[in-house]
Structure formats: structure tokens, C-alpha cells
C-alpha positions as CSV (number, residue, x, y, z in Angstrom):
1,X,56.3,133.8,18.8
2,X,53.2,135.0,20.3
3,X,51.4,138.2,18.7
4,X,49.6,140.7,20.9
5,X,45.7,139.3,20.6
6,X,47.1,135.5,20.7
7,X,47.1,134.7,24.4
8,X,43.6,137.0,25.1
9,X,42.1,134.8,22.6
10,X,43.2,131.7,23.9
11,X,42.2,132.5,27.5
12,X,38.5,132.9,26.1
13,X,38.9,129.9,24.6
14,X,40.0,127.9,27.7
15,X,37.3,129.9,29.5
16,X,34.4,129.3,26.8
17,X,35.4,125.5,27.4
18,X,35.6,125.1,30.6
19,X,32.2,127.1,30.7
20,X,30.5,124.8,28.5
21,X,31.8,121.5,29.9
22,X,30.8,122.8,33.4
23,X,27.5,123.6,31.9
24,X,26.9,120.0,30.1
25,X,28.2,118.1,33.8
26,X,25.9,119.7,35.5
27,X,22.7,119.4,33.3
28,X,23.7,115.6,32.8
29,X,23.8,114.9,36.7
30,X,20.7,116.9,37.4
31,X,18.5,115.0,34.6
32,X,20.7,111.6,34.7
33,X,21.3,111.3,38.7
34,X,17.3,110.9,39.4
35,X,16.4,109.0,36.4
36,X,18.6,106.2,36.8
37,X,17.8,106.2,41.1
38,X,14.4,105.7,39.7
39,X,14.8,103.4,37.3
40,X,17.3,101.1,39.7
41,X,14.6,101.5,42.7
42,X,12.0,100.5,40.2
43,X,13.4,97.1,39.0
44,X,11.7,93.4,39.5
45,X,14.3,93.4,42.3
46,X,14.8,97.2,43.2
47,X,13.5,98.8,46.6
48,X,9.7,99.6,45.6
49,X,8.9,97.0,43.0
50,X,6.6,98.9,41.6
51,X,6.4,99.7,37.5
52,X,6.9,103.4,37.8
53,X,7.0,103.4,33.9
54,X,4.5,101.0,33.3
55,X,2.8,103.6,31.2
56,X,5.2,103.5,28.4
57,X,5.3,100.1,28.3
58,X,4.9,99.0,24.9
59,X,4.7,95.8,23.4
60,X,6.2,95.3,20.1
61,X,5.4,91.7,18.1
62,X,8.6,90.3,17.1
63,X,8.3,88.7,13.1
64,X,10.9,86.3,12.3
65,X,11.4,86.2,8.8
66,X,13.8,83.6,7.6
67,X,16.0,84.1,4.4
68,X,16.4,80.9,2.2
């Protein structure tokens, strides 16, 4: 059923995955984990209430236009 080279190469593939899923958890916790304690502390109704990202705060005019 199985040739010789069959289950090696499936073992690095389970490995390879594993390796990269690991990889992409822990990248997503280390940027995602303090950006969204910051951005909840932050809030009109968060610990500091202070505008942390009030630099990037842009304002974009809203144009209605209505179709007849």
C-alpha cells in the first residue's frame, strides 16, 4: 500500500505544518495580544482615556449622492 519514501515524506509534511502553524500563532499573539490591550485600554470608556492613536486620526467627508 505504502512505498518506501511515502511515510518519510508525509512526516515532513506533518512536521513542515505544524512548524508553520506554530510559527503564524505565535507572530499573531505577539503583534495582536498588545495591540488590541491598547486599543481596549484606550477607548472613550477604557482604563486611560486617552487617544493613543489620535495621530492617525483622519477625517474623511462623507458625499451622499442620491440616484434618481
Amino acid at each position: 500500500m505504502f512505498k518506501e519514501g511515502m511515510l518519510q515524506v508525509l512526516g515532513v509534511g506533518i512536521y513542515e505544518t505544524l512548524y508553520m502553524t506554530l510559527i503564524s500563532t505565535l507572530m499573531s499573539y505577539i503583534i495582536g495580544l498588545p495591540l488590541g490591550l491598547a486599543l481596549v485600554s484606550t477607548d472613550k470608556e477604557g482604563f486611560f482615556r486617552i487617544s493613543l492613536f489620535g495621530l492617525f486620526d483622519i477625517k474623511i467627508p462623507i458625499i451622499w449622492i442620491n440616484k434618481v
